[in-house]
Structure formats: structure tokens, C-alpha cells
C-alpha atoms as one frame of an Amber mdcrd trajectory, in Angstrom:
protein
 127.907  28.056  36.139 124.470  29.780  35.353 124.550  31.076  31.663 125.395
  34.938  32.100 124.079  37.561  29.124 127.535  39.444  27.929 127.781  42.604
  29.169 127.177  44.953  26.448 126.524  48.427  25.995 124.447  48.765  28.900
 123.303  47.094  32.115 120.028  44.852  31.945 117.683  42.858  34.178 115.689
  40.384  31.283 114.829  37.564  33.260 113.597  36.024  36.818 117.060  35.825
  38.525 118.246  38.846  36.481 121.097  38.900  33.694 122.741  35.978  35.441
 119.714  34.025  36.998 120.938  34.348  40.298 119.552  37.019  41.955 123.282
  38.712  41.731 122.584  42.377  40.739 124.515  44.465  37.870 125.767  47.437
  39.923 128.487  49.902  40.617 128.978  50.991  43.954 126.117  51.248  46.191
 125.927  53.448  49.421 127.892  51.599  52.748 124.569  52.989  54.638 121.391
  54.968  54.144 120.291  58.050  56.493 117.311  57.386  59.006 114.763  58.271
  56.187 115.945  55.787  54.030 117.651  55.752  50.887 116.334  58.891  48.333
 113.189  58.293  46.434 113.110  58.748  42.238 109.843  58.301  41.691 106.672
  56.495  43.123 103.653  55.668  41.421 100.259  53.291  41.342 100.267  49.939
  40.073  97.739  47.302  40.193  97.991  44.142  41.890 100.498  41.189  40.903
 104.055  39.353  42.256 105.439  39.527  38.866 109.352  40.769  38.996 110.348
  44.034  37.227 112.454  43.486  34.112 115.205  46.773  33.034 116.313  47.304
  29.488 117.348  50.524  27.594 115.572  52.964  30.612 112.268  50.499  30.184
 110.769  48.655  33.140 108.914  45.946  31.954 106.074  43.929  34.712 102.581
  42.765  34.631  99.593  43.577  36.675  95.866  43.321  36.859  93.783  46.370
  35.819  89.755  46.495  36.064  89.474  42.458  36.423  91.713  41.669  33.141
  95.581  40.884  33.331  98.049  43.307  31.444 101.247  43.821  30.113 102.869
  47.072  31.179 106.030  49.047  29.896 107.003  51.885  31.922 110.106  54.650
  31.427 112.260  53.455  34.205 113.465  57.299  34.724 110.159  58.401  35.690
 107.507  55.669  36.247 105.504  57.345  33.288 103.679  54.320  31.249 104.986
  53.926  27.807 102.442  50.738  26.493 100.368  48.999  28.016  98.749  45.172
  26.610  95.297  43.824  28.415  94.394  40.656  27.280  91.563  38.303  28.375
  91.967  36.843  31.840  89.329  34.466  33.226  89.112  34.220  37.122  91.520
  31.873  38.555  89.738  30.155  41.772  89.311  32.262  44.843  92.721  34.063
  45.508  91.576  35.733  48.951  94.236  36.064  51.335  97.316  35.085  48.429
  96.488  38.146  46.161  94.681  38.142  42.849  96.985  38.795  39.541  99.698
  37.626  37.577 102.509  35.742  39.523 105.244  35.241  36.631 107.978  37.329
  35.298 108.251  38.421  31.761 110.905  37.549  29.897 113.101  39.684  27.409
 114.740  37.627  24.434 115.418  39.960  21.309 112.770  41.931  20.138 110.353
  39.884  22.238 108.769  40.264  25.118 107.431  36.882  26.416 104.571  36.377
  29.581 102.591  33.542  31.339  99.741  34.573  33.010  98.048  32.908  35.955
  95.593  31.332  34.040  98.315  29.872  31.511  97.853  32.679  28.405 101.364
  32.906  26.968 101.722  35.414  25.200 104.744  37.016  22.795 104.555  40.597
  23.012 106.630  43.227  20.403 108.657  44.941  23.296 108.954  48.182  21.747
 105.049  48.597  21.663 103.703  45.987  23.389 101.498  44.292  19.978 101.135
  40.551  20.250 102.952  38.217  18.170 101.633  35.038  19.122  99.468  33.142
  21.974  99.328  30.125  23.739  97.290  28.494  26.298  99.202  26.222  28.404
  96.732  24.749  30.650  94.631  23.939  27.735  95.338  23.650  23.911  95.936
  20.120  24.318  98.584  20.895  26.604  96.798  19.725  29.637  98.914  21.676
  32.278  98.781  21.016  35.862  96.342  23.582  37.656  98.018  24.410  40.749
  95.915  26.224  43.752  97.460  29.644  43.259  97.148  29.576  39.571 100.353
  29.116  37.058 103.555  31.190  38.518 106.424  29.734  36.620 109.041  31.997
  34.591 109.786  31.706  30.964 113.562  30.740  30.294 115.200  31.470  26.485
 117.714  29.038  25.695 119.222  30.222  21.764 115.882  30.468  19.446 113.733
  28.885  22.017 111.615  29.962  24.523 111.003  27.105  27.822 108.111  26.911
  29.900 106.764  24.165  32.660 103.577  22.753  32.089 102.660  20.310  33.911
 100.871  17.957  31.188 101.078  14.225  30.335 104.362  13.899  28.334 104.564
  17.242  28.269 105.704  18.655  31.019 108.138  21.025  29.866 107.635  22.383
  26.658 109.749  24.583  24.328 108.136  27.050  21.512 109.856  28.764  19.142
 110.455  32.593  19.877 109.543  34.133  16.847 106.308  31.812  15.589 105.171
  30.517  18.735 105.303  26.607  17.805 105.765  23.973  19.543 109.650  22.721
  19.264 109.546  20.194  21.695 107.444  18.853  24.363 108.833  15.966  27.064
 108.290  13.923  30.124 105.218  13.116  32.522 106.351  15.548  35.929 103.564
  17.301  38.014 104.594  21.560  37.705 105.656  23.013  40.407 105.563  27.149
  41.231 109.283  27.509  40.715 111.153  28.515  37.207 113.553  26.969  34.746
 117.073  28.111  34.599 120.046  27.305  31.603 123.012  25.967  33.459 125.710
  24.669  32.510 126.618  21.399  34.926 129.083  18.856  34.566 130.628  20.327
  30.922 127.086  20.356  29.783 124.189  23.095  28.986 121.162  21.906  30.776
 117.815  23.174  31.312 117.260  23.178  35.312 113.948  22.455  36.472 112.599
  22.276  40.045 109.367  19.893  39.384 106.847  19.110  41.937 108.544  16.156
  43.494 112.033  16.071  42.464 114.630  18.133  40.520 115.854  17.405  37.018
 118.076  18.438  34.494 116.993  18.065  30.878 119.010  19.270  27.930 117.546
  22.377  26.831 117.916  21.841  22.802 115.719  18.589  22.709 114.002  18.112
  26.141 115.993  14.907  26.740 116.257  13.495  30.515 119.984  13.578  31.426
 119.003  13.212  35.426 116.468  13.618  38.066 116.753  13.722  42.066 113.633
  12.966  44.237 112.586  16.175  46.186 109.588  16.290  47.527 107.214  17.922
  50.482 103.491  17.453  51.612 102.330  20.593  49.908 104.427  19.498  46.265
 105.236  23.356  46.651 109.333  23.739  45.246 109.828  27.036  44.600 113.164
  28.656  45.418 115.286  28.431  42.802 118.578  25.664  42.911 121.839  27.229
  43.029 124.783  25.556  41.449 128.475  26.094  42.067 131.723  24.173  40.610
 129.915  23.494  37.867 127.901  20.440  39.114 127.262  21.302  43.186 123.431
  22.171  43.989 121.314  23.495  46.360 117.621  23.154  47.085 115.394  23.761
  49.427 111.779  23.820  50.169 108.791  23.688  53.075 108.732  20.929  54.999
 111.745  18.789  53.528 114.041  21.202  54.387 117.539  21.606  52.190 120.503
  19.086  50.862 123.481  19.524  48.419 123.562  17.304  45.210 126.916  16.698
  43.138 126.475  15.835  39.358 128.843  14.329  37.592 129.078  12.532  34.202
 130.893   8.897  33.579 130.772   7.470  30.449 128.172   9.871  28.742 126.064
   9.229  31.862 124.988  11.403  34.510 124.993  10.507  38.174 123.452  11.930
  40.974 124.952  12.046  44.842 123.585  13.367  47.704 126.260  15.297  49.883
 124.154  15.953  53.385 120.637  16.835  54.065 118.983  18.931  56.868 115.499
  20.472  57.962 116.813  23.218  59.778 117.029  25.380  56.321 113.327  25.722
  54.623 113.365  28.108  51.567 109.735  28.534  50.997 109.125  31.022  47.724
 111.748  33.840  48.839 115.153  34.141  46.664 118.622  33.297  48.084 121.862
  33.878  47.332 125.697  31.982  46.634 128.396  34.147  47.917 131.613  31.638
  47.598 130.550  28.204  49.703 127.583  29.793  51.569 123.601  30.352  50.769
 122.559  33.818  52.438 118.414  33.455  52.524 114.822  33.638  54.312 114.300
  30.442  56.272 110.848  29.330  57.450 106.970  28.849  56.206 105.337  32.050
  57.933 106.555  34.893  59.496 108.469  35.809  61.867 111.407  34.071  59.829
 115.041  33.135  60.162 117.909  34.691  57.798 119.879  31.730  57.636 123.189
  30.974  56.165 124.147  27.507  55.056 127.416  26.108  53.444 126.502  24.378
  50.016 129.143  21.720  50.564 128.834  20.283  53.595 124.957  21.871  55.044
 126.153  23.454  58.157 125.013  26.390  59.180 126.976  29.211  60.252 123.979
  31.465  61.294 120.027  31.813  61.655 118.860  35.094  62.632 115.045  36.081
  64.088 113.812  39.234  63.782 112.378  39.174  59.929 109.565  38.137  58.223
 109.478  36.418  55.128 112.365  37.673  52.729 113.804  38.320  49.303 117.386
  38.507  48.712 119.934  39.575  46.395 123.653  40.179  46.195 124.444  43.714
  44.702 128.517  45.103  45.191 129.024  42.259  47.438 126.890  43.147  49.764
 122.662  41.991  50.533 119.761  43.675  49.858 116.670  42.207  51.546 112.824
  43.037  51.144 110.566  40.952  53.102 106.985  40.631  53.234 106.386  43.617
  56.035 107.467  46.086  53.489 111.355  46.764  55.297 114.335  47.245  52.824
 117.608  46.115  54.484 121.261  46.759  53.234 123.684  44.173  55.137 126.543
  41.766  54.536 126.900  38.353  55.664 130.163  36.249  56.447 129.895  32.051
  57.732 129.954  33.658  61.071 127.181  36.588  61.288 124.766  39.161  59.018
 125.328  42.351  59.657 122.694  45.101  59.146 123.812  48.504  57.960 121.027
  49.786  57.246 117.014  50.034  57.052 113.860  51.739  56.177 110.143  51.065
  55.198 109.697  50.563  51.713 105.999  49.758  51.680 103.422  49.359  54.030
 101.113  46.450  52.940 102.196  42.895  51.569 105.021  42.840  49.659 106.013
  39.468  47.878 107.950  40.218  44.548 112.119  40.555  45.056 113.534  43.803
  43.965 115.342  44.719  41.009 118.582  46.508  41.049 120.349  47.592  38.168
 123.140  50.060  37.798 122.416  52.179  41.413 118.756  52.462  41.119 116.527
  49.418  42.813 112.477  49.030  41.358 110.584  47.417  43.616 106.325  46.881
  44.213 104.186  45.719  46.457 100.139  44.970  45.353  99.647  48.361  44.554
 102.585  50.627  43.689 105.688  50.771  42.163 108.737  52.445  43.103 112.601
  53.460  42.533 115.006  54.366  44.863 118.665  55.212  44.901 120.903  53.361
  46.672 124.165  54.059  45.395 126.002  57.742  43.894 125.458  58.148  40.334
 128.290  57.127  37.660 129.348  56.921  34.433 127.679  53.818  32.335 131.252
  52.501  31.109 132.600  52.846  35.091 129.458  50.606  36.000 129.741  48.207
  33.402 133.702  47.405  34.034 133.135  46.899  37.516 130.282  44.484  36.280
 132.827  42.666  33.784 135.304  42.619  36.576 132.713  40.599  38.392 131.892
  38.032  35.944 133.380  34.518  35.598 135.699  34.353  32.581 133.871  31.304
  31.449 130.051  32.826  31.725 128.672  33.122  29.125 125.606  32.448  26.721
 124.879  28.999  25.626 126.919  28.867  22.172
């Protein structure tokens, strides 16, 4: 079970993954369809180039960008697109980007007061969220920290786990490292793992919190209070490129995928205060490459393949079979919003569908953007932000109602036992 925020007074989107790190949105009820022209437009606006994710809390959209060769920090009124702060910070060229984009490629993360980024030359920085001042910085491929420097630059997500903020790194015995949120130092720093592109998560697997990390070469699960090695689970590919995030289910079933390796289901489970690792099945046929997927009961909805055209795929996390793979996409990003799936892939095309073992249905369609579009959506309530390299947009996909109406169908939705790590 992935550690879910509790619903409060209001619906958020604070992390990559959103409020419950799974790409499953906090929504009411959306629209069964959209008209030809696509669902209705709120507001549109420039934005410089970047993949980072959109963050939502309190009517503030929260993203990064690159503005006039520096990276920033941007704050923007989510009712209207209008910039409300806005943080550049030095930004040294990161190799030659042609062809990938130039720009940040992590997603903020909101902990408290606190806004915390990584940008793609490794500057941490802790940001004041309500005005975007800087607390405290880091350096995390240098400082002593010795991060790995990956070809497309650093494009991992901060992860808060109680007063600590976790980051991957990369470095000799110090490849994940965990700072305190308010002062910036270092808490603690563990293990000799190459980094990888992909992002911690806080699960909690077999009875126990753990921090879940998808490393270069093999998956591990650390707990998240001292950095101490509970497990690890060889995973690797020719490019060392892991990026989709693992899903978990039952408490200690997994699912990974990446390029070339393809996908297999792990089972963790703890005998005598140790943990033990066993592979369930194994296949090539499913190849997450750095889209989003998503768990709906035993079966992985996501965007199969290396290059486009691509496959929507579905794949059942216990055994591997797979119930469908459909052409006509390109690359994709999906998440689960009212039970049904909301795709963006690279072409710019917004699709509303839902999926069973035996077939994904689309309901609906339109074109979102019209140049490269990399970063997975953000729905929240029945609005969905979204950006491509150069603007930034929301749209309405479901009718408007009341907060309180929104947030019990959200608490309806929610596992009695999620919750924040205690």
C-alpha cells in the first residue's frame, strides 16, 4: 500500500505520482465523453521549456521551467494561469540536450510550508511555497556528494518521508541521501548504487514502511528513517535507464518494467525479521520506458514500447499475462481518474477510455498540443493541467461540484488502511 496524504479540507496533487504516488487522480465525476472539439478550455498560457509535473495546492500550480538560459521555480494561480512568484536560480549548461529538450526534468515536491526542487544539474533547492524565497541549497552532483551524471542530466523526484526529505544520488556510499526539511542537512546518506532517472516512493510492504527505489540495475527497498538495506532485486537493461515507477499491491506484490528487459512481478515477504525476495514470472513483451502506468485491481493499464508508434498494453501483476496490446499510439502517460484512464502521449492527443483484462475502450479524444509533449497530466478535482515545452494549460473534464461532494467520493475511494507513515 503506497502511503496516501489524508484527505483534508481540500483536494491536492504534492508529489510525482500525486497525493497517493500512483498516478490515481483525486476527482469527482468526470464527463463519460467529450464533444468533437474536445473537452472546454479554462485557460492557456506560455511556459518555457521543461518535463517537470504540475503540483495543485490551495488554487496554486506549482512546476519548473527554463527562462532566458537559467532554470526557475514558478507558482501560478491554478484558476487563471496568472504567475503568482517566480524563483531563477543559477543553472549551468547540462551537455548538449538537442533532440531530448533542454530544462528541468524533476517534479517539485510540497511538504509543509516547503517547496522542495532538483534541477537537472543537481541544485536542490528548499523554496518558501507561499513566495517562492529560498531556504536552503544543495548540490547533489557535487558537494562531496559525488552523484552519478547521467546523459540527460538529473531527473529524479524528491520523496518526504515524516521530517525528511529523500533524494537519489548516485554517489559512493551515498546513493540515496536524506536531508532534513527545514535546515537542509544531511540526515543520512547510504549504499554504493549507480542513479537511475526514476523516483523514490514511501511504501509500505510486507508490514513495513520502506523507501522504494528503482536504481540503475536493480530495485531496492531501504527503510526510509535510517537508509538501511532491507532488500534488493537485480533489474537491469543495456541503457541502465529504469524509469517507470514500481507498483505494489497486497502489500508486498511488485511490478517493474523497463527498455529492453521487459517486465516481471516480485513478492516480498519477511521471515524472521528478514526480507526475501521471489520472482513470480517475467516477460519482454511489456517495456515501460519513462511513461506512467496504472493498478486497477490485478492489472497494469500502460504505454508499451521504446519509440513511437507504441502499444497500450495491459498486464496482470500476478501472473504477467497479458490481456491486451493495442497499436495506434505513440508514447503515453497514464492515469486513473473516477475509474476510468486518461492518456496523453507524446503527439500531443488527450484520450478518455476504460480498460477491462479483455479490451481498452476509447470514449473519447482531442488534440491537446501540437509539439512534443512528455510530462503526465495532473488532474485534481474536475480540472486536468497539463504542458508540453512551451505552454501550459487547463481543461475541464468533468461538471463542476461542491468541494465536500468531491472530497467524499475521494474518501470513499481510499483504502481504510492508507495512510501517512506514523
Amino acid at each position: 500500500m503506497i502511503a496516501a496524504p489524508a484527505v483534508g479540507d481540500e483536494l491536492s496533487w504534492t508529489q510525482w505520482g500525486g497525493p497517493s504516488g500512483d498516478f490515481s487522480a483525486p476527482t469527482g465525476q468526470l464527463f463519460p465523453t467529450w464533444p468533437e472539439t474536445g473537452p472546454r478550455e479554462l485557460w492557456s498560457r506560455p511556459l518555457g521549456p521543461g518535463y517537470s509535473a504540475i503540483l495543485y495546492e490551495r488554487d496554486r500550480l506549482y512546476t519548473m521551467l527554463l527562462e532566458n538560459g537559467r532554470e526557475s521555480v514558478i507558482c501560478l494561480d491554478a484558476r487563471n494561469g496568472e504567475t503568482l512568484w517566480q524563483q531563477p536560480y543559477e543553472s549551468p549548461p547540462y551537455r548538449n540536450q538537442a533532440g531530448y529538450g533542454v530544462g528541468p526534468r524533476s517534479t517539485p515536491l510540497l511538504a509543509g510550508d516547503l517547496l522542495f526542487t532538483v534541477g537537472i544539474t543537481g541544485e536542490m533547492l528548499a523554496l518558501e511555497k507561499d513566495d517562492g524565497r529560498i531556504r536552503w541549497t544543495r548540490n547533489l552532483l557535487g558537494e562531496g556528494f559525488s552523484g552519478t551524471r547521467l546523459s540527460h542530466g538529473y531527473s529524479s523526484s524528491p520523496v518526504a518521508f515524516e521530517t525528511l526529505v529523500i533524494v537519489l544520488v548516485g554517489g559512493e556510499n551515498g546513493a540515496i541521501v536524506a536531508f532534513d526539511q527545514d535546515s537542509g542537512r544531511v540526515v543520512w546518506r547510504t549504499q554504493t548504487f549507480r542513479n537511475s532517472y526514476s523516483s523514490p516512493t514511501i511504501v509500505e510492504i510486507a508490514g513495513r514502511w520502506q523507501a522504494l527505489v528503482f536504481m540503475a540495475d536493480e530495485l531496492v527497498g531501504l527503510d526510509p528513517a535510517s537508509g538501511e538495506l532491507l532488500w534488493r532485486h537485480a533489474h537491469d537493461n543495456q541503457w541502465h535507464t529504469n524509469i517507470s515507477l514500481p507498483l505494489v499491491t497486497d502489500g508486498n506484490l511488485i511490478f517493474l518494467s523497463s527498455p529492453q528487459i521487459g517486465a516481471r512481478g516480485i513478492r516480498i515477504e519477511q521471515v524472521d525479521g528478514r526480507f526475501q525476495v521471489e520472482e513470480l514470472w517475467a516477460t519482454r513483451r511489456i517495456q515501460f520506458y519513462h511513461a506512467t502506468a496504472v493498478l486497477q485491481g490485478d492489472w497494469v493499464f500502460g504505454s508499451s514500447g521504446v519509440t513511437t508508434p507504441a502499444f497500450m498494453a495491459a498486464v496482470n501483476i500476478r501472473t504477467g499475462e497479458i490481456g491486451w496490446r493495442k497499436r495506434g499510439f505513440a508514447k503515453a502517460n497514464t492515469l486513473e481518474a473516477d475509474g476510468q484512464l486518461v492518456i496523453l502521449d507524446e503527439d500531443g492527443v488527450l484520450y478518455l477510455a476504460t480498460a477491462t483484462p479483455e479490451d481498452l475502450v476509447v470514449k473519447a479524444q482531442t488534440q491537446l498540443f501540437e509539439s512534443v509533449t512528455w510530462t503526465p497530466p495532473t488532474v485534481v478535482g474536475n480540472t486536468l493541467y497539463a504542458r508540453d515545452r512551451s505552454r501550459i494549460l487547463a481543461v475541464q473534464l468533468g461538471p463542476a461540484e461542491p468541494l465536500d461532494e468531491v472530497l467524499t467520493n475521494r474518501q470513499s475511494r481510499v483504502a481504510p488502511n492508507s495512510r501517512l507513515p506514523p
